[in-house]
N, C-alpha and C positions, 0 to 999 in steps of 0.2 A: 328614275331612269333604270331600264332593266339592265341586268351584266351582260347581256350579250349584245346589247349597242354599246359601237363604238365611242372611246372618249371624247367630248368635244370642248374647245377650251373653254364655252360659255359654258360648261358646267364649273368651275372653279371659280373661287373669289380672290385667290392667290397665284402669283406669280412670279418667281423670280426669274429674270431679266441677265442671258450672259452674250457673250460671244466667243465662237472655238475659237482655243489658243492653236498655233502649230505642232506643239510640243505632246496635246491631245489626238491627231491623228496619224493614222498607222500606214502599213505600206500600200494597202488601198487606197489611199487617200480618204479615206473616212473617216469618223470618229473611233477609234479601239472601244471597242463592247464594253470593257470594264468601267470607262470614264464614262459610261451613264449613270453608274450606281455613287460618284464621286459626285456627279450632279444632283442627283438629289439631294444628299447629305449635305451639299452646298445651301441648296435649297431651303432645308430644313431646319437651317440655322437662320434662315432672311424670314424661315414664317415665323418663329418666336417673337423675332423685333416686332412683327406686323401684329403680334397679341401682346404685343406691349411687355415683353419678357424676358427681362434679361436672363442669359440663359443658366449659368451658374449659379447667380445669385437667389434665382426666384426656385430653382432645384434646391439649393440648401436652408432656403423659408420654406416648401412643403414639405424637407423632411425626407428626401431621396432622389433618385435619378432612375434616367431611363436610359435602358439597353436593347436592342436590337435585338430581337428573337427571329425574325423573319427580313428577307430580303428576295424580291424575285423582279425578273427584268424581262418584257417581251417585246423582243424587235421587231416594227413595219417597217421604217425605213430609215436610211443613215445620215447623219449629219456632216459635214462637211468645214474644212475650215474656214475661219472668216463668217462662218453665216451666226446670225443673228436667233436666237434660241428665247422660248420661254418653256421655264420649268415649272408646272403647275402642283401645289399640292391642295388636299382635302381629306380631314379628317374624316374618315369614312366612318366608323365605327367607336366603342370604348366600352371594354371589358370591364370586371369586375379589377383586373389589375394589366390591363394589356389594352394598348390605344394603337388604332389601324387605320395607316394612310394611304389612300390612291396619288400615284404619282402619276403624271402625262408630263413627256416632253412635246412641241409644237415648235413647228417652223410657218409663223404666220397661222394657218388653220388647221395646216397639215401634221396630224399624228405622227408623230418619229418612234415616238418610244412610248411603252405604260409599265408601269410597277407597281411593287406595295411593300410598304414597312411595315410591318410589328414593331414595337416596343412593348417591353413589361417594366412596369414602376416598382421599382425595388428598390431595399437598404443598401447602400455604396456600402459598410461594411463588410457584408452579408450575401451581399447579389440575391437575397429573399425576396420573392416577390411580395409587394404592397396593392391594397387598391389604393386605384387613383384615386388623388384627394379630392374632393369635392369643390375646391377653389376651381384648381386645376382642367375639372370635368368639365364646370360652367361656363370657364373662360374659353374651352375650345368650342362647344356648343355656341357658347355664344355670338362669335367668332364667326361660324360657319350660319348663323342666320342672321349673319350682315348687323351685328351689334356692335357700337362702337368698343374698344377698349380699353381708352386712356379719358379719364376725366380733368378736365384743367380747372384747378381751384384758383381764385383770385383773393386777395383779401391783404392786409395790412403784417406786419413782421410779430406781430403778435399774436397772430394767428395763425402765421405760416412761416416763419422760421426755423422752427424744428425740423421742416422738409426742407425747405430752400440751402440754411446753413450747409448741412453735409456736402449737397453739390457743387457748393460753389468753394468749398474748401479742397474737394475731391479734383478738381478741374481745374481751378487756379490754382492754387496753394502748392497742392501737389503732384499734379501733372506738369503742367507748366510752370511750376517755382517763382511764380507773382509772392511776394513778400505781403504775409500777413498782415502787413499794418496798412499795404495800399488796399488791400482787398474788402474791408470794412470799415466803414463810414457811416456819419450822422447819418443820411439821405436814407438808411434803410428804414429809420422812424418814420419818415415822412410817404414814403413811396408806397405805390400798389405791386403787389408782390404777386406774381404767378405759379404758379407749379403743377406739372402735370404726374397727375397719379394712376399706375395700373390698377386692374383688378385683385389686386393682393395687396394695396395698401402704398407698394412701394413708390417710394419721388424717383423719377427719374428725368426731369427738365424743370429748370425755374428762368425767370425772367424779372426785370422791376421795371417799373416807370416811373419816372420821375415829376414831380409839379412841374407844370405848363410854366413855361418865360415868354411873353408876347407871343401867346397862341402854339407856340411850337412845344411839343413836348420834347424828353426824350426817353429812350428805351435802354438798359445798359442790364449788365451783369447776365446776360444769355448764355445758360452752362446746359449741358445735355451730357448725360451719364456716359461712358464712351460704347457699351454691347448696342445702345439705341442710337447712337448715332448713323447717317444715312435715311432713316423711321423719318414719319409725319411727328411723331410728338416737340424738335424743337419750332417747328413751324405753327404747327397748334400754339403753343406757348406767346408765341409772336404773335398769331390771329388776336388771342386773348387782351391781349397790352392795346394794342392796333383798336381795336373795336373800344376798348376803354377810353384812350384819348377821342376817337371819332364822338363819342356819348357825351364826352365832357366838354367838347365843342371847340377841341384842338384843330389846327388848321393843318398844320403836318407835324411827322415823326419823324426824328432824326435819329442816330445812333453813329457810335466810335465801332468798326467792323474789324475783328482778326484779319489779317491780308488773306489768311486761309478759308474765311468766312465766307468771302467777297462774293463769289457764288452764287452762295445759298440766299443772303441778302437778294440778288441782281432777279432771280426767282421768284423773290417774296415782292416784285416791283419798286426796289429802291435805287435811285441811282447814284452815282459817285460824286461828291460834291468837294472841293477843292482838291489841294495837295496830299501824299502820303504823307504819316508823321511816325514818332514812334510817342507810344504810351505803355510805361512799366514794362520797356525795353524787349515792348513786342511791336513789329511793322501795323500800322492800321491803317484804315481808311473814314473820313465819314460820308456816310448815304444818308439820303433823305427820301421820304416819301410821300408824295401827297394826300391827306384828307378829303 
């Protein structure tokens, strides 16, 4: 695409998805100028999930962070509140130590806004600039010619417990304050264990299935690291179990759902199957879903 055509949303693979709050626009009634560049930054925190990265944590596995060298904003036209916004980003560019992003905001097809960020990868002690690491490099290239991100391993507790333990310690244990001793059981020997891994190695969702009881399986322990949560990966994770009992000649999948879950479940096509209860003194529900 040359620079002097205008942005258009089909050039992006990325989007994040808001709507104006009140509190964002000014006595115009428009958006205030400054809350475009708060939108991107928004933004730019939903593309990491989308590269499968959590964003702290995958910054101090390469060994540094990134800071904002550059920021610029050019107004077509204003947004409004209440209207319905997508914030596009694309890694445009990646310097020897400096990565460059085109930003578009759209309303629908319509251009609102274009921008661009620099960052330069540097030592948090130091603020020196680094080259980008080479993980890092692949993962945004990759990213950007529509390569997946997250690989979902399947396999038994002996081969994937070293990933799965952490998260399910991370998110029951100590998030939620589930009591260690409800939290692991025999069943982990027996089950098919899931876990979804980025391009850097890191677990960040696991899942188990359980042996089939008269055809029905079920599905339990669905933890999702908390930066990735909202992401495709606990859903992937769920494809993965889902497609296992279908292979093994399951007839449906049932599962005990967090009340907070319910959602995301109701999404994944499962629906609500008797009364609420409580389990390990969290509200649930169980769903089920056909094979």
């Amino acid at each position: 695409m040359s620079q002097t055509e205008p942005l258009r949303r089909s050039d992006f693979r990325f989007a994040h998805r808001l709507r104006v709050r009140w509190v964002e626009v000014d006595l115009q009634h428009i958006v205030f100028n400054g809350h475009y560049l708060m939108y991107f930054d928004t933004a730019i925190a939903d593309y990491w999930r989308a590269l499968g990265l959590p964003y702290q944590a995958s910054m101090q596995q390469l060994g540094g962070d990134l800071y904002v060298r550059k920021a610029t904003v050019e107004y077509h036209a204003s947004a409004r509140y209440d209207e319905q916004l997508e914030v596009a980003i694309r890694c445009q560019h990646i310097g020897n130590s400096s990565i460059r992003f085109v930003c578009a905001i759209f309303r629908a097809e319509q251009l609102l806004i274009s921008g661009e960020l620099v960052y330069v990868f540097a030592d948090p002690a130091t603020q020196t600039s680094q080259p980008v690491p080479l993980a890092l490099r692949e993962t945004l290239l990759g990213y950007e010619a529509g390569e997946a991100m997250v690989e979902v391993r399947t396999g038994g507790w002996a081969e994937l417990g070293d990933s799965a333990g952490p998260i399910r310690t991370e998110v029951f244990v100590q998030e939620q304050q589930i009591p260690a001793e409800l939290e692991w059981d025999e069943a982990d020997a027996t089950c098919l264990h899931a876990v979804a891994v980025n391009r850097l190695g890191m677990p960040l969702a696991t899942g188990r299935l359980l042996p089939a009881k008269h055809g029905a399986a079920k599905i339990g322990r669905m933890a999702v690291v908390a930066p990735m949560r909202g992401s495709q990966v606990g859903r992937q994770v769920l494809e993965a179990l889902i497609d296992a009992a279908r292979l093994r000649g399951d007839r449906e999948v049932v599962l005990h759902a967090q009340r907070s879950a319910i959602g995301f479940y109701h999404r994944a096509g499962f629906s609500d199957r008797g009364a609420p209860f409580e389990e390990a003194g969290i509200p649930h529900q169980e769903m089920v879903r056909g094979l």
